[in-house]
N, C-alpha and C positions, 0 to 999 in steps of 0.2 A: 123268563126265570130271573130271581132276582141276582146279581153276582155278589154269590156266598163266596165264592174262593178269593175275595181280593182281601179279605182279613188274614188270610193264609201267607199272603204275599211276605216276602223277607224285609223289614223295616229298611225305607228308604225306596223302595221300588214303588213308581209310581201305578195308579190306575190305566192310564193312558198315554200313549207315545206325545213327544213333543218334535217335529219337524225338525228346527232349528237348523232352518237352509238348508236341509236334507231331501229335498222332493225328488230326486233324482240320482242316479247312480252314476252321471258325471260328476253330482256333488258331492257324492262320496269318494269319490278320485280325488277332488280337489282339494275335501277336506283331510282327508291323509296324506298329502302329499304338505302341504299348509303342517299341518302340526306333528309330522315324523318323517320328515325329509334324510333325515342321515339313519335313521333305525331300519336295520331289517327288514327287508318286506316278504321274501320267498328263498328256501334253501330247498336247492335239489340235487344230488349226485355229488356234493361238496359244494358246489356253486350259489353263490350267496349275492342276493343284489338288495340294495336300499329302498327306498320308496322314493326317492329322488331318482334313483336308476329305472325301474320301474315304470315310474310317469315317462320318462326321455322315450324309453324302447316303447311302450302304448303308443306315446304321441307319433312314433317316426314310424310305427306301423298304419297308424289311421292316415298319415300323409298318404303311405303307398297308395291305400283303400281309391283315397280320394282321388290323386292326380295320375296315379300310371293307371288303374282300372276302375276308375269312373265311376267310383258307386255312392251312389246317393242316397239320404236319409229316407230310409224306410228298407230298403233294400234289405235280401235276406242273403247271412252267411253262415254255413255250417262247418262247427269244427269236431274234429275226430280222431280222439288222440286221448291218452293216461296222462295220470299227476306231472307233468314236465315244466318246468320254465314256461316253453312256449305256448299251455292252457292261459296263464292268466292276461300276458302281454299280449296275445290273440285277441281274449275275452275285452280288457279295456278298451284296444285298439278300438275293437269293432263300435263298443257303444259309444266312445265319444265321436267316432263318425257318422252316430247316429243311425247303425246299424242296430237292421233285427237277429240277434245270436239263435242259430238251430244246433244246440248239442245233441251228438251222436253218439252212442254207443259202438267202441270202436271192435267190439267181439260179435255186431251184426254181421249176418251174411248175407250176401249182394242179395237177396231175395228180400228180406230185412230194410236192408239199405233202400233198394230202389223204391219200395215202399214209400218209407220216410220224404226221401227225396222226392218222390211225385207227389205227396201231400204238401211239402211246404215249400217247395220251389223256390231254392234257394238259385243266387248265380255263381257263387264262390262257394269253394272249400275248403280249409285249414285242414292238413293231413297228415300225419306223422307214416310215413313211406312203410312201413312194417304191415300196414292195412290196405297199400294202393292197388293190390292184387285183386281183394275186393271190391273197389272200388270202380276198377276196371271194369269187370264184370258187370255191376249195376249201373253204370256211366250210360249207355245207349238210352234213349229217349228222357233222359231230362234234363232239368233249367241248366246244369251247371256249366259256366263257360270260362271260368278259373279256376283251375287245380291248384293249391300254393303247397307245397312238402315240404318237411320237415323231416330231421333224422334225430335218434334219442339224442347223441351228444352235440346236439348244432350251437346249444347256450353256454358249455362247456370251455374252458380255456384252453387255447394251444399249447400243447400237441395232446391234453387227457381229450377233445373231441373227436379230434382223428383215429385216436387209439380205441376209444370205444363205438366209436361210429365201423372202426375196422372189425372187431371183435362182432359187433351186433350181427353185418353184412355175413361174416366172411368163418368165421371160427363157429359161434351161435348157429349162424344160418336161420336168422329170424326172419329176414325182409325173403317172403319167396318173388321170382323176379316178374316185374311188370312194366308195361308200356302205355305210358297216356302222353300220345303229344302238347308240346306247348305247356310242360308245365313252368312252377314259377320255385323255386328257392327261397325257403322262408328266410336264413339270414340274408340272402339278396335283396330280398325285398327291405327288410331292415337298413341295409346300409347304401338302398339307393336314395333314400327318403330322411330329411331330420327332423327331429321335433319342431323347428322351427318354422317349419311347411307346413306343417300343418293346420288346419282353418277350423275354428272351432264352429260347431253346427249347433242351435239354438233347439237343444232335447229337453221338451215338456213331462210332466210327470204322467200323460195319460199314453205318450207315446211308447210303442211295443219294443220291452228288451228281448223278450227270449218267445220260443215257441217252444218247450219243454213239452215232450212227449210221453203221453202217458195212454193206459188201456182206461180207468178211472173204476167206474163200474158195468164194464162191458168190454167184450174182446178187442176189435179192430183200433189200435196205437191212434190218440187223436192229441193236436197238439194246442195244448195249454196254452192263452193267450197270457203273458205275465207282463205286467207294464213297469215302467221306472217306476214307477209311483207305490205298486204293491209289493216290488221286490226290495224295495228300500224301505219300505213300513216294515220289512221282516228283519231286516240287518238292524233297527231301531229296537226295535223288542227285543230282541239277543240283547242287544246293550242296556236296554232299562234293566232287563233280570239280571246283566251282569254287576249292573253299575256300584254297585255297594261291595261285590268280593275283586271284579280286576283291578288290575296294576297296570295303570295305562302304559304302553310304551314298556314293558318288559316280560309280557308275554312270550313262550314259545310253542305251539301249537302241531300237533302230527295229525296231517293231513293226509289220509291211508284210503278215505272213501273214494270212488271218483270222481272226479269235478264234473263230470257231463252230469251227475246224478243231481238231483236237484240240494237233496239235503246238503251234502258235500261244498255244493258251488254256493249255498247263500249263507250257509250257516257258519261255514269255516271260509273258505276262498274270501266271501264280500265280507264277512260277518267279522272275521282277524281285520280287516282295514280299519274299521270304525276305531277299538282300541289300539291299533297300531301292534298288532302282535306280528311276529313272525310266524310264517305257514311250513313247514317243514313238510315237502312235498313227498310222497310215496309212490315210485312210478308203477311197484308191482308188487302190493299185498299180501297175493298168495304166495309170494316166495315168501315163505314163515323165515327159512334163516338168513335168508337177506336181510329180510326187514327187522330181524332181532339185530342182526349187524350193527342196521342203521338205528336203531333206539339206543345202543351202545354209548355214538358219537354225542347225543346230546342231552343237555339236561331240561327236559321239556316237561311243561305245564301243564297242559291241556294236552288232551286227547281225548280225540274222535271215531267214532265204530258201530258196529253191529255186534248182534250173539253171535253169529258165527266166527271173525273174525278174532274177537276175544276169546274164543274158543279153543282157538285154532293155538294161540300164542300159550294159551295159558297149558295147554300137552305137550308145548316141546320142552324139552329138558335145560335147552341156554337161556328160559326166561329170566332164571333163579339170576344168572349172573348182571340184568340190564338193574340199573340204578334207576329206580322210580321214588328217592329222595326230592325231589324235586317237585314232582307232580301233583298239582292242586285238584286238577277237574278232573273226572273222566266221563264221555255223554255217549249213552246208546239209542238209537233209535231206528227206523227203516222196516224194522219187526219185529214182532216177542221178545224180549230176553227173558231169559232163564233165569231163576231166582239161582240155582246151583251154579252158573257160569258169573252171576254178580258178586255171591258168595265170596269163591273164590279168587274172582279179579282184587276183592277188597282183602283179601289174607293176602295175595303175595303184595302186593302196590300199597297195601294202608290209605285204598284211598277209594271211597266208595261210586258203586256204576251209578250214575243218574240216567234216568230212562227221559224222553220223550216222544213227541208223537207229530204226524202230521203230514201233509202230501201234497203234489205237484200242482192242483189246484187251487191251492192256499199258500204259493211261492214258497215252502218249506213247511215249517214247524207251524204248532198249534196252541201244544202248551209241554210244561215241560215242569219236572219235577221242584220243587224249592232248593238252593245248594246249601244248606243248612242242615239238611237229611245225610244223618252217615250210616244208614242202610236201607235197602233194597227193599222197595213196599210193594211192589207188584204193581205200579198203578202209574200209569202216563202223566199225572201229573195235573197242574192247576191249569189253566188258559191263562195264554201271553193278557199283558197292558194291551187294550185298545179290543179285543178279542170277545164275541158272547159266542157262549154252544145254547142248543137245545137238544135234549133228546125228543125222539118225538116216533110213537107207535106207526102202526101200517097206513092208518087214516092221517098223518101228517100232525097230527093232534099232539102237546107235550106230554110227558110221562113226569111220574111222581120220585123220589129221592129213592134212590139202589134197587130202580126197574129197568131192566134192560129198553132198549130201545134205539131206532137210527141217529146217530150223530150228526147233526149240524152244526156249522160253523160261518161265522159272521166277523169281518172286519177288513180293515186297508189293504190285509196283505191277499184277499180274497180275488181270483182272477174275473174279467170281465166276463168273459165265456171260450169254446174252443176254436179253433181256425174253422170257419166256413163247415162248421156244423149247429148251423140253428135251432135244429129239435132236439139234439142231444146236450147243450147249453139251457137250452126250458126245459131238460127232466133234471141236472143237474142245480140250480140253481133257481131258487124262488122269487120273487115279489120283492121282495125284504133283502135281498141281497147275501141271503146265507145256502152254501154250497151242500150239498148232501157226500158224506164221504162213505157209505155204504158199507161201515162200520158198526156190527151194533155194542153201545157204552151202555154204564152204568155212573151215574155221580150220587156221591155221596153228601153229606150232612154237609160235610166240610169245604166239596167241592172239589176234591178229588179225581178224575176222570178212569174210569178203568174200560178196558176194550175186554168183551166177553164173544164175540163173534164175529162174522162178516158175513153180509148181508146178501152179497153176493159167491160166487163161485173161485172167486180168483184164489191163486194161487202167490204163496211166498218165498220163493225160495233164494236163500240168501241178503234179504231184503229187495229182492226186484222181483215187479210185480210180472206173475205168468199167466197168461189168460189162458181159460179150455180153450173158448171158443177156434182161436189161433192155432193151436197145437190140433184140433182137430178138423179143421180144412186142411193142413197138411196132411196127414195120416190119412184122411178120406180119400187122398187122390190116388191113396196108392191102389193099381190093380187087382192085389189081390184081398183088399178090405173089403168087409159088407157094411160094416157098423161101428161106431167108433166112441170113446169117452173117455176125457181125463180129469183125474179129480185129484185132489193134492192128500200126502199120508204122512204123516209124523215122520224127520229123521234129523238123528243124534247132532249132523255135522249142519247141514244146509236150513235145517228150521221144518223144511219141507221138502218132496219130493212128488214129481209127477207120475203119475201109474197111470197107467192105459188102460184099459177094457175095451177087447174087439172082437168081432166076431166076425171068422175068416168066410170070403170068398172063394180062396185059396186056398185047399188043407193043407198045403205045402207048406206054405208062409212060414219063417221065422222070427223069434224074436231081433238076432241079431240082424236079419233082413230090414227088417223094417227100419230099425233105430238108425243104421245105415242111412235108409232112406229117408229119415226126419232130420238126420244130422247136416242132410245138403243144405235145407231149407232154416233151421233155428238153429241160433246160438246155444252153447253149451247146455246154460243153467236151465235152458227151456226144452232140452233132449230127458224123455221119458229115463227112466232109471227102474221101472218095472213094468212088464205085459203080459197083462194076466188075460190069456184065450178064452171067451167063454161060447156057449150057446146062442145066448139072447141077452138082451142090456135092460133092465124094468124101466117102463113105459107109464106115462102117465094116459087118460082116456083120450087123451087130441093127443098124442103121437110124440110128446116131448119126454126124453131120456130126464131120467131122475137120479142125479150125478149124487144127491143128498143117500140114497139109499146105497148106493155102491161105496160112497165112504164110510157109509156101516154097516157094512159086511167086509172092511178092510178092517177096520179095531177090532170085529167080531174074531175074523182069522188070524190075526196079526199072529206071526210066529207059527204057526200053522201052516198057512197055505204055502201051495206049489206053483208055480207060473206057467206050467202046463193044464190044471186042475180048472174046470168051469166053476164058478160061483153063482152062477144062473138056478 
């Protein structure tokens, strides 16, 4: 297809990234630290440090790496932990030691975890202690052979760290109590080690940053290979599309997503380095009036989100009072947004929701709307500089101008394939180098991209991706299940919601039984939120449940049905 959308492009923005000693995400260290040494680099809890401070703590953590625990380039480390201080001086530490980064979802549960952790086999952990309970638990048979903790106020100034490290412990009652011998103290670590120890490691652009964990277009979590080289072609393109509207160097940015997430950590975390913005970190989101608190304190530029989240801010009642004088951008993306929740973000803030698009296989984004547009068009937007899609029908063949069809996507920021899954990297990924994202789009005249479907089964809720498949090997194991299916149903706050369809072995069984019993096993957002008991599940003629017909018989009953009642 030929690229219609680069006429679209904002004057000044080029077709194609330009490197410019960029091949690497130690050269993006370097190069922010080189041209915004005394500006801002991360505010969190009031705590404020430079990019010269910044680079010091990285560097004297990549010491420890190297000389007290030995870890050598390639190696894998997983960190698990919210928006803190210690995500990004973690995250640099690791790759200028030439570490492989594994971000974890810190609201997994050891079932979750252990998982992850026997896939990518890491030997170090970065943990913020509120989670080591879990952690505990999932610890027996794998790689991990350094524990490093953390506590929320460890980057805090004396005595506001002790006081909220106290509060967290001890009044909160957040950290429940645990035991893993031989751990390590992450400001220990910090201050046995200086920058000046540390040895820099010669990291290529094809060498592995992160193992970013994703379901993709199938249940079982597989982990995305992302290399310096494609996750820095993505913090390049953020800056060609910004390069004509930012102010280098006087940015401030609310950082609310979280950084394990992919969007979050390349778009905002790496993506704020390039122009030197400040990251204004958010350790906990869903506290809505916390977080209005904290939008109080500053006068920030840019802000980053989901529809839910914007949702969520925009029905409390102190939004009225946070000052968004200031605010130039605002970016959603992760899922849907709501034309009614953009709306209104743009009446109170005067300042319009830009949507984008794009997934853990393509290192973040894909394409993202023009910032010239000061309303809400329903449509994901042009493709990045450097970037081609195709749509392309069932036979793999392209499709003609506003035909729906699967999305493909091609370019630098595209990953090589997944960890030690060879077949599922060749149904992923073609000849040609463009990824399948099992989205089906529509593009227009203009080149516009619009998402009309998913091509698969999965699930959105909150912007993370819930696989059936997952949710129903848990639920299967329970004894008194015969039959099991979940399929995702429209709702007001999360985007989505998972429903269950089962049909009991048990007559006993209950709802709340069960949920119980999937809550040991999945994280929150991936716990059912309705269980509708039926008969029988419709069957296709080989024995495969047809998840597509029971999501239309949920629109069909919506507000109707009872969760006792068969739909069979």
């Amino acid at each position: 297809m030929e690229k219609i959308w680069l006429k679209q492009y904002d004057q000044g923005i080029p077709a194609t990234i330009s490197r410019n000693g960029i091949e690497t995400l130690v050269n993006l260290f370097d190069f922010a630290l080189n041209n915004f040494a005394n500006r801002p680099a991360f505010h969190s809890m009031g705590k404020e440090i430079s990019f010269a401070e910044f680079d010091r703590l990285a560097k004297s953590f990549a010491a420890y790496l190297q000389k007290d625990l030995h870890l050598k380039k390639g190696d894998r480390v997983a960190i698990m932990m919210p928006n803190l201080l210690q995500y990004p001086i973690a995250l640099a530490g690791c790759l200028r030691a030439g570490l492989t980064v594994v971000n974890v979802n810190p609201l997994y549960t050891p079932h979750e975890l252990s998982q992850l952790l026997n896939d990518s086999k890491p030997s170090t952990i970065i943990i913020l202690e509120n989670f080591c309970k879990t952690l505990q638990t999932a610890l027996p048979g794998t790689t991990i052979k350094n524990v490093i903790v953390t506590a929320i106020g460890d980057m805090l100034s004396f005595p506001k760290s002790a006081i909220v490290n106290s509060a967290v412990r001890h009044l909160k009652k957040m950290v429940p109590a645990w035991e893993i011998p031989g751990t390590i103290r992450f400001n220990g670590a910090l201050s046995r080690r200086s920058a000046g120890e540390f040895k820099e490691v010669p990291v290529g652009p094809d060498d592995l940053a992160f193992l970013q964990y994703t379901g993709g277009t199938t249940g079982r979590p597989k982990g995305a290979m992302l290399t310096h080289s494609s996750v820095s072609a993505t913090v390049l393109q953020i800056d060609a599309w910004f390069s004509t509207k930012v102010r280098v160097g006087q940015e401030r940015a609310i950082v609310a997503l979280p950084l394990y997430h992919v969007a979050a950590m390349v778009c905002q975390c790496l993506g704020n380095l390039k122009f030197g913005a400040c990251s204004v970190l958010i350790a906990n989101p869903k506290d809505i009036p916390g977080f209005i608190k904290e939008l109080k304190k500053h006068k920030f530029t840019l802000f980053g989100g989901v529809n839910t989240l914007y949702n969520a801010l925009l029905n409390h009642p102190e939004i009225k009072n946070v000052n968004f004088s200031s605010l130039r951008f605002s970016f959603s993306g992760a899922m849907a947004t709501q034309k009614i929740v953009a709306d209104r973000w743009k009446q109170v803030t005067s300042c319009p929701l830009t949507e984008g698009y794009g997934l853990t296989e393509t290192s973040s984004i894909v394409s993202i709307n023009p910032l010239h547009l000061d309303e809400y068009k329903g449509s994901i937007g042009l493709p990045l500089p450097s970037v081609d899609v195709e749509i392309r029908d069932d036979n793999g063949k392209p499709v003609g101008i506003n035909t729906p069809g699967e999305l493909w996507v091609q370019g630098p920021q595209v990953m090589p394939g997944y960890l030690d899954r060879p077949e599922e990297t060749k149904k992923a990924l073609d000849e040609r180098g463009f990824v399948a994202t099992g989205d089906i789009a529509t593009i227009d005249e203009l080149g516009f991209l619009r998402i009309v479907d998913r091509k698969k089964d999965m699930i959105i809720v909150s912007g993370f991706n819930v696989f059936p498949n997952e949710i129903e090997d848990v639920v299967s194991a329970h004894p008194g299940v015969k039959e099991v299916a979940a399929v995702g149903a429209p709702d007001e706050k999360s985007g989505e919601k998972v429903v269950l369809f089962v049909v009991k072995r048990d007559p006993t069984l209950s709802q709340a039984d069960l949920i119980d019993f999937v809550r040991q096993s999945l994280t929150s957002y991936k716990v059912p939120k309705e269980i509708i008991f039926t008969s029988e599940l419709p069957k296709s003629n080989v024995g495969k449940i047809l998840r597509r017909e029971l999501r239309e018989k949920l629109l069909q009953n919506d507000g109707k049905r009872n969760t006792s009642v068969a739909l069979a």
